[in-house]
C-alpha positions, 0 to 999 in steps of 0.5 A: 582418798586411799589408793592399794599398793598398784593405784600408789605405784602407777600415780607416783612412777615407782614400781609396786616391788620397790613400795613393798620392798620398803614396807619389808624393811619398815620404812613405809607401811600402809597405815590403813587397812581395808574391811577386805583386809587390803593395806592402803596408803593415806596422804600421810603415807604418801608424805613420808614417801615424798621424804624417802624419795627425796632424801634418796635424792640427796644420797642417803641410803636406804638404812639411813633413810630409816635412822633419820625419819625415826629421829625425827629431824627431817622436816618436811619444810627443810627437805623440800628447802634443800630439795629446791637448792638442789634442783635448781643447781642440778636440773633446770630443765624440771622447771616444774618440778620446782614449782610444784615444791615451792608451792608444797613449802609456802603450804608447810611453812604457812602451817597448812596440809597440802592436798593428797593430788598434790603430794602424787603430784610432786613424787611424780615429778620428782622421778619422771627425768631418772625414767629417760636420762642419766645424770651426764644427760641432765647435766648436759641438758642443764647446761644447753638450757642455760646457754638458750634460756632466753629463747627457750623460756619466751620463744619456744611457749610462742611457738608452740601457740603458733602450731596449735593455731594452725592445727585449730584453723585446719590449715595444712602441713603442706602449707609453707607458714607450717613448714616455716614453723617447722625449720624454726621448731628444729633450729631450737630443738638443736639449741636445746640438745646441743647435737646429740641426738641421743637427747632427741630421741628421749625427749621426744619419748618422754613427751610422747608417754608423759601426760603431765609433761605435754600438760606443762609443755602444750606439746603433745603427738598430734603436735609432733605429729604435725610439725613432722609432717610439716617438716618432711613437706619441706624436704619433699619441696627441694627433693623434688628439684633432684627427684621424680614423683614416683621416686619421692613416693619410695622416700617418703615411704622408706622415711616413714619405715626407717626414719626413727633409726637415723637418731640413735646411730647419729649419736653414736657417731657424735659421740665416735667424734667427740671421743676423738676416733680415727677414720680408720678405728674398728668401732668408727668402721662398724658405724660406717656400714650401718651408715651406708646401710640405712642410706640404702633404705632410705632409697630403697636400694635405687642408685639414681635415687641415692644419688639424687639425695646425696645432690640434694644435700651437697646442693642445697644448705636448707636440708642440713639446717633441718637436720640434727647431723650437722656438717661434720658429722656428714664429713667425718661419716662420709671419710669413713665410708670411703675408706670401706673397701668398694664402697661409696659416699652415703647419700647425706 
């Protein structure tokens, strides 16, 4: 199999600048070319990238790269050996990244050639975490990984096949085992990003645009797609003790609108409280309002709704445990607001 310059960019998530950029300083130069007069990249060639990327992995510089792959002591064995100590100490979250490496090193070590689909398939492992997190990210997803591995390894495989056996026996997300499963779903989505909510938001865009990783996981949209579902029946079940049915219509539409805002500004407070801010500090003060204001939408600029959600979650500790804001943070929002001049309290 050969592949142009844009088939090697779109299998590997690298950019067609950077692969011509190495070619300009001579460190991967298609070996083939076409009777067209295109240059292709053969599995050899993607084995020597599989060696720059991973080499730029461990810190090297470009210009360094280019002196060690020229003296040849760089081993394809002894770089997949130290890129597996590396991973496994830096990045247990790419558990199959891992696997994907240790196979390439028994193959190597056995003296076999692995197959082009599986060099493509490392190189896209080893850069799909860069695309989403940053090293402080990973490290911290490293981190609540380790404290939840025995849930996350068994548990969450199992709950991911009880979804799917409800998906494939129709039953609906209003059903109360679905919206059971779906609280269980979140209480282990906390554990794995440790309340930042920063983490939520790309974990779920990455799983939604990364084919392999919903491959690996079994998580894909429509599961997602299900699962939220099945969670916002279980919050319409208890606001409707504080709503009527034409104001829990308005709820569920503004959800539907304005729902994906709530994540990235409850991070941002997250990080206000774990920076140690004050009420009173001007970037707390410029959380509060947009606070206030998304509370409003969520309501639709009603009062009496407002005030029937604020209830809702002052009464009633299933909406909090289904939620990724966390009591404190509810407090230290809600302290903030008031302090805003005629404001008061959001409805969470």
């Amino acid at each position: 199999m050969l592949m142009k310059i844009g088939e090697l960019a779109k299998h590997t998530a690298l950019t067609v600048r950077t692969l011509h950029h190495y070619h300009e300083i001579g460190l991967l130069t298609p070996s083939i070319r076409s009777d067209a007069g295109y240059r292709l990249y053969g599995r050899d060639d993607v084995a020597r990238l599989h060696k720059i990327q991973a080499l730029k992995q461990f810190g090297f510089s470009l210009s360094d790269i280019g002196t060690l792959l020229a003296s040849d002591g760089t081993t394809l064995p002894a770089i997949i050996a130290q890129q597996l100590q590396n991973l496994q100490q830096q990045m247990a979250n790419a558990q199959r990244l891992c696997q994907q490496l240790q196979t390439l090193q028994a193959q190597l070590n056995r003296g076999d050639e692995p197959a082009l689909a599986e060099w493509l398939t490392t190189l896209e492992l080893m850069t799909m975490y860069d695309k989403y997190f940053t090293p402080a990210e990973l490290a911290e997803l490293e981190q609540n990984k380790a404290q939840a591995k025995d849930d996350l390894e068994h548990r969450w495989p199992q709950m991911v096949a009880r979804v799917r056996q409800l998906m494939t026996d129709g039953v609906p997300a209003e059903d109360p085992g679905a919206q059971a499963l779906a609280r269980e779903w979140m209480e282990m989505t906390q554990k794995l990003i440790g309340g930042n909510a920063n983490l939520l938001v790309k974990l779920d865009t990455m799983t939604r645009q990364e084919e392999s990783i919903q491959q690996q996981s079994g998580i894909d949209p429509a599961l997602l797609a299900y699962l939220a579902a099945a969670s916002n029946a279980l919050q319409n079940g208890i606001f409707a003790n504080y709503l009527t049915p034409e104001q829990l219509q308005v709820v569920a539409r503004q959800r539907e609108q304005h729902g994906m805002a709530w994540p990235p500004l409850i991070a941002a407070v997250r990080d206000a409280m774990k920076e140690g801010k004050s009420l009173d500090d001007p970037a707390v003060q410029l959380l509060a309002r947009p606070w206030l204001a998304q509370g409003s939408a969520m309501a639709a600029g009603d009062p009496e709704i407002q005030a029937g959600l604020r209830r809702a979650y002052q009464q009633e500790p299933a909406l909090m445990q289904a939620s990724i804001m966390g009591q404190d943070l509810v407090d230290f929002i809600r302290a903030a607001i008031e302090q805003l001049p005629g404001e008061d309290a959001p409805a969470t």
